[in-house]
N, C-alpha and C positions, 0 to 999 in steps of 0.2 A: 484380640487377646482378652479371654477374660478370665479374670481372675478376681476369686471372690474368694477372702481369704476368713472369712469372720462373719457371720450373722446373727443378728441380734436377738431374743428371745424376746416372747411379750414379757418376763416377771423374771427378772434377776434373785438369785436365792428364791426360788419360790417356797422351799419350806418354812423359810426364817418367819415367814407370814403366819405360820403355822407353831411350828416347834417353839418358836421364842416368845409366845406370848401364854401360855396356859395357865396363868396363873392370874387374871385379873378379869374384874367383870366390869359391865357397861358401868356400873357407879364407882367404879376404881378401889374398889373394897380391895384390900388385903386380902389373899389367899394362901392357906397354909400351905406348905411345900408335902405333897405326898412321901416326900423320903424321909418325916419325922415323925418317928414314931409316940410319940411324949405329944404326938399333940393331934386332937379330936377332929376328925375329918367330915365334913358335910356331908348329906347322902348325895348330894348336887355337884360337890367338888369330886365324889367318888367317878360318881357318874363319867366328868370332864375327864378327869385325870385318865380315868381306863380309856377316854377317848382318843385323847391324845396319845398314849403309846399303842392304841392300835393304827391309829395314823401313822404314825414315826415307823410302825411295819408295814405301810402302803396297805393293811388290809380294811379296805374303805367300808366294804358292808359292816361291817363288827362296827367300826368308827363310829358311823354314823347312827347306827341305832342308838350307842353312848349318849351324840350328842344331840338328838332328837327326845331323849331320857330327859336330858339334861333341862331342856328346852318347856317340857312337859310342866317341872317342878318350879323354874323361871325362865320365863317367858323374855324377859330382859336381860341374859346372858349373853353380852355379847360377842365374846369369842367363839362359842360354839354356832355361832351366826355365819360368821367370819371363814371357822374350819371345813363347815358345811360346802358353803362356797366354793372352797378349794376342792371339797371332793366331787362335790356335781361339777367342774368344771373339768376335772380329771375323765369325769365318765362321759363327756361330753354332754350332760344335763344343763345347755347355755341358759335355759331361762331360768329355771329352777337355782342355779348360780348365781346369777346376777339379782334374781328377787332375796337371793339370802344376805348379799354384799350390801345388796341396796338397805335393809336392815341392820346390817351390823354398823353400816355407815349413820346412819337415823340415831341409831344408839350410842355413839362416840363420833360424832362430829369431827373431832380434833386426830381422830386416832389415822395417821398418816398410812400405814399399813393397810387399814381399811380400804382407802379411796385405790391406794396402790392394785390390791385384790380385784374391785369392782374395774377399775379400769383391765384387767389381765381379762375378766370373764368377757367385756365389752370389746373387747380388741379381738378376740378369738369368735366374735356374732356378728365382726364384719360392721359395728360400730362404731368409729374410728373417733367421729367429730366427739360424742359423746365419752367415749375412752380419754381424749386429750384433756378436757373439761378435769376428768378425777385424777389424772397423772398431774393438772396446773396444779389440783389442793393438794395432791400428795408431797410436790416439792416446793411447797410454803411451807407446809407442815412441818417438813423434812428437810431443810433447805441444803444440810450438807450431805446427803445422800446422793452416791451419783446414780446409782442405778435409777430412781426415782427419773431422773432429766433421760439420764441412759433411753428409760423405756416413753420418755415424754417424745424421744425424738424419734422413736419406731412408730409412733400414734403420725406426728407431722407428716413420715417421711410415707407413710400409708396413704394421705391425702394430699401427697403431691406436692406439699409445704416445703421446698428444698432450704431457704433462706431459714426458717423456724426452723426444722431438721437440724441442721448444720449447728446453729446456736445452743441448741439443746444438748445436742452432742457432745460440743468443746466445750461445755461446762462441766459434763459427765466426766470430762478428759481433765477439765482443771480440778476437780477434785479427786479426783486418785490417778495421778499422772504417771504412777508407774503400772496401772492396770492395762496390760497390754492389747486383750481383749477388746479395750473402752479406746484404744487408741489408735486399733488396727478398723473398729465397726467406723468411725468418723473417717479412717483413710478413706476405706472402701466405696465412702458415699461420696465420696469428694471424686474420688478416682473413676465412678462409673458415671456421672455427668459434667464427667471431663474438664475440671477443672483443677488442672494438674500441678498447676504449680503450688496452692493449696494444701495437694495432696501428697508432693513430693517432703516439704513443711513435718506433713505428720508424720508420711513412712519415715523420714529422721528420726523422728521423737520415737518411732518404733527400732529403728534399725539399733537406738543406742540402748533400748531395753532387750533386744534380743537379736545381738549382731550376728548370731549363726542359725538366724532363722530364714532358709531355704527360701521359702514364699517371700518373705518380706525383702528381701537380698534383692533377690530377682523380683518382683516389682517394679523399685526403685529404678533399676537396670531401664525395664522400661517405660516408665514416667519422663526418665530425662531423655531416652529417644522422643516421646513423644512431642515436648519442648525444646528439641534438638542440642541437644547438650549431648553428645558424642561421645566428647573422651569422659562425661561419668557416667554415662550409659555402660563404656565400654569398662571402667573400671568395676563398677556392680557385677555385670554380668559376668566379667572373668572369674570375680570372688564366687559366683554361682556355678561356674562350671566347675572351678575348682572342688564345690559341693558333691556337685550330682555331673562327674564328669560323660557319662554315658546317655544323656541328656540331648539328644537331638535338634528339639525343637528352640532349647537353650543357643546350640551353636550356629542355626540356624539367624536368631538375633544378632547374635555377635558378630556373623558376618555381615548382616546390614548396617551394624553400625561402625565395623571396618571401613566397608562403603562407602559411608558419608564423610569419611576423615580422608578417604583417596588413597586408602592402604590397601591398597588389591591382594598383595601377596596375604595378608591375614584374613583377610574375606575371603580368599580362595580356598586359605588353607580351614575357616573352621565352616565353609560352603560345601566341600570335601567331606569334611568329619561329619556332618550333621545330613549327607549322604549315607555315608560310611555304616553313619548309628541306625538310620532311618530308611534302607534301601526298597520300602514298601511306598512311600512318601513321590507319587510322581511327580509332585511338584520341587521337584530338590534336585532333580535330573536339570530340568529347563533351568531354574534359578541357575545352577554351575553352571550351565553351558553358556548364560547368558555372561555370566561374569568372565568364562573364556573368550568368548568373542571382544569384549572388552579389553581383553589383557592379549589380545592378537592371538592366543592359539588354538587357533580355528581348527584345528586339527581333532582336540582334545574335544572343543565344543563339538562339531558331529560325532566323536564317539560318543559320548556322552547323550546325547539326544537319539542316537539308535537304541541305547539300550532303555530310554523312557519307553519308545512307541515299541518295546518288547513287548512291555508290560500295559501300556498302552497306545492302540494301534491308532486311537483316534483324536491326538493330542494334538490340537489347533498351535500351542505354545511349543511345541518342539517342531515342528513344522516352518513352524516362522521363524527359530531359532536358528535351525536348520540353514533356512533359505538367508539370511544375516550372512551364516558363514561363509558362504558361496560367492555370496555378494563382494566381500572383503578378500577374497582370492580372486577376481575379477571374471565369477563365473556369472555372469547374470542372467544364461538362458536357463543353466540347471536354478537359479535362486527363485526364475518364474515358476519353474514345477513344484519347488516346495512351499511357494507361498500361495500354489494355488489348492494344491493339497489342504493345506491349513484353511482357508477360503472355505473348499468342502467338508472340512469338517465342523461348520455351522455352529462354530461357539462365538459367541454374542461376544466375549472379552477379546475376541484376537479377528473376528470379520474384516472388519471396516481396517483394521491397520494392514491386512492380508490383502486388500484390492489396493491400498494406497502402495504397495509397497513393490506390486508386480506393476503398476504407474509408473513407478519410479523406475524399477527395473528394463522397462523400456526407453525412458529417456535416456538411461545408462547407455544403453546399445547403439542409440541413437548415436551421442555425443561419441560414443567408442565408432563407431563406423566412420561418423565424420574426421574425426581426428587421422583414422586408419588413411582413408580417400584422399586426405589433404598432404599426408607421409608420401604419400604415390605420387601426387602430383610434383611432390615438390623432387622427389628423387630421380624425374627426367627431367 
């Protein structure tokens, strides 16, 4: 099952990199705010300022000419260094990006935004170690920033770093604890190298910031099959069907984990439904049949498995389900025919159990003859 509910971007707010700074230069000089008219505006500041609201309309050429203007008259500007960056990285211009970041960084040192940018240009050039490196200074810089750690821990999680990943993460997570996004991306890593009871931990912490969230619901549902915690498996996944009752694949789960509690009649009945929903699904045909032969009516389970090999003819799993039923009405010559059927139809998951089983079917006959022969003698 997989489920990926949340992915991380390299640069959380990527404009704020952009929009929220236009108004200071590399020597931290005061810049006048362009919405005041009373007061005398540089040809330089003109320059930035036009840049920046043609940025703020994504029209990057215009932008850029501004801050190339800009750049012309001071060379030491360092937000237009910065804005640059953002746009050659928009156009896919990686090196050209990174040489701009790499200056705006040279020229504010301290400016955490900066190393933030150059680390997005770096992560996007398949840079990863290097990216890590400017996302460490971004969140010194930055220390209560989670996006900062957020994207430190997409740099780790790039070079396979899952212990670093994970740390980065839950820090992203203790600083804005109700950002769901930040809570569901640490689930989802937790949850995809199976380290589930971790992850069962955060989907909590998710499920209590958005308990009628579908995905997350069901999740949980199954994280605790996966640590075999059943009845909250099962309590999750009813709250999800309850959701998305039309949900197949849903009631499919919920009957495995009827299953494992030994509640048949509710395995049967949402094995049934998620039939019902799903009648394209050949695998949901055998699963019910298998659960009817379990629950002794062998009857239901061969109809049930004809009308799989309707749909398909060369189903090794209903075959052998088949041949089970036969077996358990004490037909064992018809059970050899169907499990040798199944045998011929050359699927690797059901072979070896199809020869053991028409094995066995013969010892059956065996012992059934003898018993028969030993009735005879003893009734003269």
């Amino acid at each position: 099952m997989a489920v990926r509910i949340a992915t991380v971007s390299f640069l959380v707010a990527a404009l704020a990199l952009v929009i929220g700074c236009v108004s200071q230069q590399a020597s931290d000089t005061p810049r006048p705010s362009p919405d005041r008219d009373d007061v005398e505006v540089s040809e330089v500041d003109k320059h930035y300022y036009l840049g920046a609201e043609y940025l703020r309309n994504d029209m990057f050429g215009e932008a850029t000419r501004e801050f190339l203007a800009v750049l012309e008259i001071d060379p030491n500007y360092q937000k237009a260094y910065t804005n640059l960056g953002f746009i050659y990285l928009q156009q896919g211009r990686l090196t050209e990006s990174i040489k701009a970041y790499y200056k705006a960084v040279e020229l504010s040192p301290n400016d955490a935004e900066g190393h933030a940018g150059l680390a997005w240009s770096l992560m996007a050039d398949g840079q990863f170690k290097e990216a890590t490196e400017e996302y460490r200074i971004a969140t010194k810089l930055a220390p209560k920033d989670p996006d900062n750690f957020l994207n430190l821990g997409a740099a780790f999680d790039k070079q396979g770093l899952l212990p670093e990943s994970i740390e980065a993460y839950r820090k992203a997570v203790e600083l804005a604890p109700d950002n769901l996004s930040n809570v569901l991306t640490l689930g989802n890593l937790l949850y995809e190298n199976e380290l589930f009871v971790d992850a069962i931990s955060v989907y909590t912490q998710a499920v209590t910031l958005a308990p009628d969230d579908f995905n997350v619901v069901k999740t949980l549902g199954w994280l605790y099959l996966k640590v075999e915690d059943y009845e909250s498996s099962i309590g999750f996944y009813e709250k999800a069907a309850a959701m998305k009752p039309e949900d197949g694949q849903l009631r499919y789960w919920l009957a495995a984990s009827y299953d494992k509690i030994g509640n048949a009649s509710k395995s049967i009945e949402h094995m049934e439904k998620a039939l019902e929903l799903n009648p394209d699904n050949p695998d949901f045909y055998w699963l019910l049949a298998d659960q009817y032969v379990r629950a002794k009516r062998y009857s239901d389970a061969i109809s049930v498995v004809r009308r799989e090999l309707e749909i398909r003819p060369n189903s090794a799993a209903a075959y052998c389900i088949w041949g089970k039923a036969l077996e358990k009405q004490g037909d064992y010559e018809g059970a050899i025919i169907k499990f040798q059927k199944g045998v011929d139809c050359n699927d690797p998951a059901w072979h070896d159990y199809g020869i053991k089983e028409i094995e066995r079917q013969k010892k059956l006959i065996e012992r059934r003859d003898l018993i028969k022969e030993q009735e005879e003698l003893d009734a003269e």
